[in-house]
N, C-alpha and C positions, 0 to 999 in steps of 0.2 A: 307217040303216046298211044298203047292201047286203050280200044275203047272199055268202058265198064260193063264186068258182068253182071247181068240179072242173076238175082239168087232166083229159082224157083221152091217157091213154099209147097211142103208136101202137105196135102192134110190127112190126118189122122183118120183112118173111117171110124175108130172106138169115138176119138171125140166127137166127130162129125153124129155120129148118132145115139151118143149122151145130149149133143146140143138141140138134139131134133124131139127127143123124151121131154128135153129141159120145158120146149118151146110147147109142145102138147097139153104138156104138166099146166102151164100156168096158163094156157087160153082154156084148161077146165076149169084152173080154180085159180083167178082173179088173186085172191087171198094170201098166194106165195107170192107175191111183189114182196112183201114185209119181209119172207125168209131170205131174200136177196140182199133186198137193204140190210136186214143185222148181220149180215155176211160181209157187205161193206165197212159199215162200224166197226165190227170185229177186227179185220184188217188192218183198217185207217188207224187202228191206234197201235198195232205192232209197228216197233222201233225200224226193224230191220228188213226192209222190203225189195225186193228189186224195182230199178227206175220204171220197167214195163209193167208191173202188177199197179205203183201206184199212178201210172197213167191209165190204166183199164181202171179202176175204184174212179180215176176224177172223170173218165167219158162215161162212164155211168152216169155219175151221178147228175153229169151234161142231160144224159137225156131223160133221169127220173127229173128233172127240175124242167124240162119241153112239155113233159107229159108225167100223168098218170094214169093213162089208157094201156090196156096190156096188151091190146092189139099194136098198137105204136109202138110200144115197148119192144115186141117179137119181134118188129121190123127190123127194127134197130140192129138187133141181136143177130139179123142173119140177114142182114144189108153186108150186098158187097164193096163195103169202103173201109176208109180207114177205123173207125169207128167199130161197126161190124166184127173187122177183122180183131181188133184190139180185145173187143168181147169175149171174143169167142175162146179166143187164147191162153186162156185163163179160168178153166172151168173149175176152180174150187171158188169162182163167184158164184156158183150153182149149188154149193152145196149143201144138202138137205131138202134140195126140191123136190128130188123123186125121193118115196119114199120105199125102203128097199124092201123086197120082194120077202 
């Protein structure tokens, strides 16, 4: 039996520094926690989701329900764990945060 491969995750640098904009964005203004949330709402009630979008909507909302601190929040978001990583994944949870140029 061979042993199993590790997949290696590439990351994205565009994502990687939308998620870093995203994280800026709201340690300025506190206030886009809300535009996150109705982004979830949003979501949670489309019928047709994939099983990883709506695990990234229920780990959120694990850690909007730990905290409502946005420093805690940011953590979360680019904490390297499962969690984190589930975040990250998925940046049209982000959308509307930055607001565009």
């Amino acid at each position: 039996m061979q042993p199993r491969r590790l997949r290696k995750r590439t990351t994205n640098k565009q994502t990687t520094s939308f998620i870093n904009l995203v994280i800026n964005e709201l340690m300025a203004h506190p206030e886009k926690l809300e535009i996150v949330r109705r982004n979830l709402d949003e979501y949670r009630q489309q019928t047709h989701l994939k099983r990883g979008f709506l695990l990234a909507i229920e780990r959120f909302d694990w850690v909007f329900e730990a905290s409502n601190d946005v420093d805690f929040i940011c953590q979360q978001i680019l904490a390297d764990d499962y969690i984190g990583n589930r975040l990250r994944r998925y940046p049209l949870l982000f959308k509307g945060v930055i607001s565009p140029l």
